[in-house]
C-alpha positions in Angstrom: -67.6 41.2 -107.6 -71.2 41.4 -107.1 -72.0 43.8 -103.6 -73.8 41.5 -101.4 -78.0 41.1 -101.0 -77.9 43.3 -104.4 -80.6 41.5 -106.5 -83.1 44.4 -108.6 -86.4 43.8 -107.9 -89.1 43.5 -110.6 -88.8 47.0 -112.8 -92.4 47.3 -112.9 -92.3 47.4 -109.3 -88.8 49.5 -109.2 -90.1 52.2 -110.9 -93.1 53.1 -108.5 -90.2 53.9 -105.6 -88.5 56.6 -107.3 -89.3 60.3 -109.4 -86.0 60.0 -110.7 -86.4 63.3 -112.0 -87.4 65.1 -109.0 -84.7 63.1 -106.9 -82.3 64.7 -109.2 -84.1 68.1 -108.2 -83.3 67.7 -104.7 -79.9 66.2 -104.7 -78.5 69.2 -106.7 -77.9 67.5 -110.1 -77.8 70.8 -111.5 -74.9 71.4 -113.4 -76.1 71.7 -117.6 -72.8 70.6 -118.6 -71.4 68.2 -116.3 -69.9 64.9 -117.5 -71.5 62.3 -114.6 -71.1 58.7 -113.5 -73.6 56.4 -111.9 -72.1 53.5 -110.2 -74.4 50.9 -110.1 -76.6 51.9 -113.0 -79.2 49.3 -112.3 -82.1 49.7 -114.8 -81.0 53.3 -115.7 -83.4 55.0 -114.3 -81.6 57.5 -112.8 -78.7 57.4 -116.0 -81.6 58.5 -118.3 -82.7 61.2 -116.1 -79.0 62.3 -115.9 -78.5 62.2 -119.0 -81.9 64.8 -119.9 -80.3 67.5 -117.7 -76.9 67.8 -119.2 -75.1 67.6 -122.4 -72.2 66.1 -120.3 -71.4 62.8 -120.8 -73.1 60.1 -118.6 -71.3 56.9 -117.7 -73.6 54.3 -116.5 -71.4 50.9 -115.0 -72.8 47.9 -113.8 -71.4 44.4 -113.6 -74.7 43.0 -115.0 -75.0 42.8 -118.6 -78.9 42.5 -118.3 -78.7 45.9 -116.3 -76.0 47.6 -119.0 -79.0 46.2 -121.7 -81.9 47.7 -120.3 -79.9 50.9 -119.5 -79.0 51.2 -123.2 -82.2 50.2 -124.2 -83.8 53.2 -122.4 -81.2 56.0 -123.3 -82.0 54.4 -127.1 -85.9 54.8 -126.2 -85.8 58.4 -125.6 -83.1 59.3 -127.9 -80.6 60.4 -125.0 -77.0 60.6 -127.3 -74.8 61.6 -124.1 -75.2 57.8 -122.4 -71.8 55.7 -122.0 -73.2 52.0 -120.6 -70.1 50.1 -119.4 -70.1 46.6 -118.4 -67.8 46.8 -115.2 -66.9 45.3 -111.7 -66.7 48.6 -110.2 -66.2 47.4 -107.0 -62.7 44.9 -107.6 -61.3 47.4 -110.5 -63.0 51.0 -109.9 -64.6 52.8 -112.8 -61.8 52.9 -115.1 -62.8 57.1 -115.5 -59.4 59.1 -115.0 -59.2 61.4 -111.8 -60.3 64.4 -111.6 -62.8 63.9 -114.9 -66.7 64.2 -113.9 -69.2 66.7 -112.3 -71.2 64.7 -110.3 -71.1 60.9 -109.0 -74.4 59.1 -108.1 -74.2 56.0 -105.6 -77.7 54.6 -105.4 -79.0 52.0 -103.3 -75.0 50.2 -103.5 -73.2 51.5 -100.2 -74.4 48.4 -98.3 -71.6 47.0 -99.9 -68.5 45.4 -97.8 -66.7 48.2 -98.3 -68.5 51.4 -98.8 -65.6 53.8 -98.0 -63.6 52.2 -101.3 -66.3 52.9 -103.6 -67.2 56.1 -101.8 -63.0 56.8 -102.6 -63.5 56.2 -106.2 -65.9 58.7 -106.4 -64.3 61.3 -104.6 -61.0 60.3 -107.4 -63.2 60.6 -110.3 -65.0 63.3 -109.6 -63.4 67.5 -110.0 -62.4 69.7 -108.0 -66.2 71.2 -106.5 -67.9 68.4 -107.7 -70.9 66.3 -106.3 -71.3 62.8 -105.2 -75.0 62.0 -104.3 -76.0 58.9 -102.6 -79.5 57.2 -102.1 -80.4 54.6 -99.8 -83.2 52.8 -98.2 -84.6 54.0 -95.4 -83.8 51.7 -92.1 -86.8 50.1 -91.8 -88.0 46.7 -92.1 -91.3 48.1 -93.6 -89.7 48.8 -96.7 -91.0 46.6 -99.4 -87.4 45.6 -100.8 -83.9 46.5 -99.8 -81.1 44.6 -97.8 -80.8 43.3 -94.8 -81.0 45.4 -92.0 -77.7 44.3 -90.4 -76.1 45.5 -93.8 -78.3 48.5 -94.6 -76.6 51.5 -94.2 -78.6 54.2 -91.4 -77.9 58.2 -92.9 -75.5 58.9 -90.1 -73.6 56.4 -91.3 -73.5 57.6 -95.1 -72.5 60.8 -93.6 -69.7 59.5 -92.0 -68.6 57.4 -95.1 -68.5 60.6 -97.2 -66.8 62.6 -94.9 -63.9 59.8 -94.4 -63.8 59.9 -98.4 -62.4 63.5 -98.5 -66.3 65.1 -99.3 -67.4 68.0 -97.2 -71.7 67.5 -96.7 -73.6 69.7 -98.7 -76.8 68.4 -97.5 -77.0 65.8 -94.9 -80.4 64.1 -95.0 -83.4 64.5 -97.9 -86.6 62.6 -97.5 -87.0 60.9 -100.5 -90.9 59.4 -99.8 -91.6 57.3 -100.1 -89.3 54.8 -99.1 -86.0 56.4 -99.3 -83.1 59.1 -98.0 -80.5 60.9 -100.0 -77.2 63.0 -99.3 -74.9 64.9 -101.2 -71.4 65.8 -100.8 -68.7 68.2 -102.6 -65.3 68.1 -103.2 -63.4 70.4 -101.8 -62.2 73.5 -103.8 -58.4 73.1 -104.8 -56.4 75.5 -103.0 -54.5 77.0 -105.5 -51.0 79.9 -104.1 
């Protein structure tokens, strides 16, 4: 099931919003050996840059199989091993990854979705014990040069709320991301072990 007003702009175009690199900087990817997921892989932008900064396993899903092409395409490109493209409907059957199995989840740009909350769920079943779910959205601005509609565009308050209703505890509640976005990051909460 496709999430609604999701179309990818032009990746020429794409690829001037972001420093995927430096995003991961901010939004404490940080973890060498972390297996990660990125819902909603997109053009793998963000997958490849994953994939540089761990020898982790990254799974990149998409229900698009032009998206799941290109992101191959580039982990191929720059000889990134560690990439696991999977053509998926994330949002009708969830990521098919067991519980309890990755580092760090990234949900970028996707939580204007119907239901944010059930994919923000996933996340919080996939990923360990102490592990981080990052999430990346447009700002709320009609400025912005793509993004959806603002009656469906989440505002950061409202990402915070989402993640805390998932189970996460915030780790960092608002990052600028210039120059036309915002990020957060959650964590699981340690098991509680007798």
């Amino acid at each position: 099931m496709k999430v609604r007003d999701s179309g990818m702009p032009d990746e020429q175009l794409w690829a001037t919003f972001f420093d995927a690199p430096g995003i991961l900087d901010k939004l404490s990817c940080d973890d060498p050996r972390a297996d990660v997921v990125e819902i909603g892989c997109g053009y793998g932008t963000f997958t490849v840059a994953a994939a540089a900064r761990t020898t982790g396993t990254v799974y990149a899903l998409d229900l698009e199989p032009a998206m799941i092409a290109e992101t191959q395409r580039k982990a191929e490109a720059t000889g990134a091993r560690n990439v696991q493209t999977r053509l998926r409907d994330f949002v009708a059957e969830g990521t098919g990854l067991p519980d309890n199995s990755v580092g760090y989840a990234m949900l970028f740009n996707i939580l204007h979705a119907e239901n944010p909350i059930s994919l923000l769920q996933e996340a919080f079943r996939v990923v360990r014990s102490g592990g981080k779910v990052a999430v990346i959205h447009w700002n709320y601005d009609a400025c912005t040069p793509r993004g959806p509609d603002l009656s469906i565009r989440p505002r950061p308050e409202q990402c915070r709320d989402w993640l805390v209703s998932a189970g996460f505890e915030l780790i960092l509640s608002h990052v600028d991301l210039p120059p036309f976005h915002y990020g957060l990051v959650g964590r699981r909460p340690l098991d509680k072990r007798p």
